[in-house]
C-alpha positions as CSV (number, residue, x, y, z in Angstrom):
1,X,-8.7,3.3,-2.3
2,X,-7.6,5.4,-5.4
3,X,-9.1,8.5,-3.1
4,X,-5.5,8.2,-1.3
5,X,-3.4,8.9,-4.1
6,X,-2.0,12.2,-4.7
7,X,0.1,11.1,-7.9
8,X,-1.2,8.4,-10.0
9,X,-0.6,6.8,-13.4
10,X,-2.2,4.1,-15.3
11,X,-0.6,1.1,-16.0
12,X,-1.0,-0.4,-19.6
13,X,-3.8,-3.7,-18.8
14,X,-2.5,-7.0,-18.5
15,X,1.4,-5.8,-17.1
16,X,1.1,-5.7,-14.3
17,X,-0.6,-8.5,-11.2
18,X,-0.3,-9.1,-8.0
19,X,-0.1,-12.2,-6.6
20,X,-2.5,-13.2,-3.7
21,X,-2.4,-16.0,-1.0
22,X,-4.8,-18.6,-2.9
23,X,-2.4,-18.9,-6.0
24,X,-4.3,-16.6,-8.1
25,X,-4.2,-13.4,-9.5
26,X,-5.4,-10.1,-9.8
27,X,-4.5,-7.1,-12.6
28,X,-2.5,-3.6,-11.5
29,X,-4.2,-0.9,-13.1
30,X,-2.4,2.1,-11.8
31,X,0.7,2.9,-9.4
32,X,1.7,6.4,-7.6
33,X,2.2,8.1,-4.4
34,X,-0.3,7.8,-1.3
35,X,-0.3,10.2,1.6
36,X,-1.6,8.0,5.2
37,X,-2.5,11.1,7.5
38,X,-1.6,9.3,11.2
39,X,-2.5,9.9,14.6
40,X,-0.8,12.8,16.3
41,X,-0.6,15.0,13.0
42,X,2.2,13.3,10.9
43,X,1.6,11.9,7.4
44,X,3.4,9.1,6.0
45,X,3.9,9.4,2.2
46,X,4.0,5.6,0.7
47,X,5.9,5.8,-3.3
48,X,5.5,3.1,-5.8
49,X,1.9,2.1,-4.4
50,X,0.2,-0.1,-6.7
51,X,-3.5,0.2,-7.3
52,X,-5.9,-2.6,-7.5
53,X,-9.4,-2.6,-7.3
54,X,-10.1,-6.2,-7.3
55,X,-8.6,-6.5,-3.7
56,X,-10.8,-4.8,-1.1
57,X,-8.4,-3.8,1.3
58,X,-5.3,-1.9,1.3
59,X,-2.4,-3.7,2.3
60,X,0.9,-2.9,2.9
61,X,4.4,-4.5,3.0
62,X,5.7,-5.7,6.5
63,X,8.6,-6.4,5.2
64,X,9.4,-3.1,2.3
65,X,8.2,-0.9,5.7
66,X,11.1,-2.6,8.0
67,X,13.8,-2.3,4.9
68,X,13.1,1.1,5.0
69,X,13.6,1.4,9.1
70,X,10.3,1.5,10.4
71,X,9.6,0.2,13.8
72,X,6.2,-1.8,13.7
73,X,4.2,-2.8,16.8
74,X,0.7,-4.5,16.4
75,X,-1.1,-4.5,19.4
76,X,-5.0,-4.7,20.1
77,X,-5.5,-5.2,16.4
78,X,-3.7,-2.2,15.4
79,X,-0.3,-2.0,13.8
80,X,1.7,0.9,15.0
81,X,3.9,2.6,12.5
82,X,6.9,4.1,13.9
83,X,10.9,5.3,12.9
């Protein structure tokens, strides 16, 4: 949600789009810096985090989180973030 963004810029309309699963897609209309507060007091600051409104949910690259060394374990529905 844009709520989660400590830095944020627009992005000029029609730039920018992601691409989603069903061949379509749907417009960027900001990127920045979000702060993900996790369990046992750390927060994970995410840079380059596009913004669209369109989608519903936030998602997050599998594989850019693994390029950058993170340890991921999903387990009873829950993906644990780790380095």
């Amino acid at each position: 949600s844009r709520e989660a963004f400590v830095e944020y810029r627009r992005v000029p309309k029609g730039t920018r789009w992601l691409y989603v699963g069903n061949n379509s897609k749907v417009a960027v209309q900001g990127i920045g810096t979000c702060q993900l507060h996790m369990s046992g007091g750390k927060t994970l600051i995410l840079h380059d985090v596009l913004y669209a409104p369109e989608i519903r949910r936030d998602l997050v690259s599998v594989l850019a989180l693994l390029k950058l060394g993170f340890v991921l374990n999903f387990h009873d529905m829950c993906l644990h973030i780790s380095l």
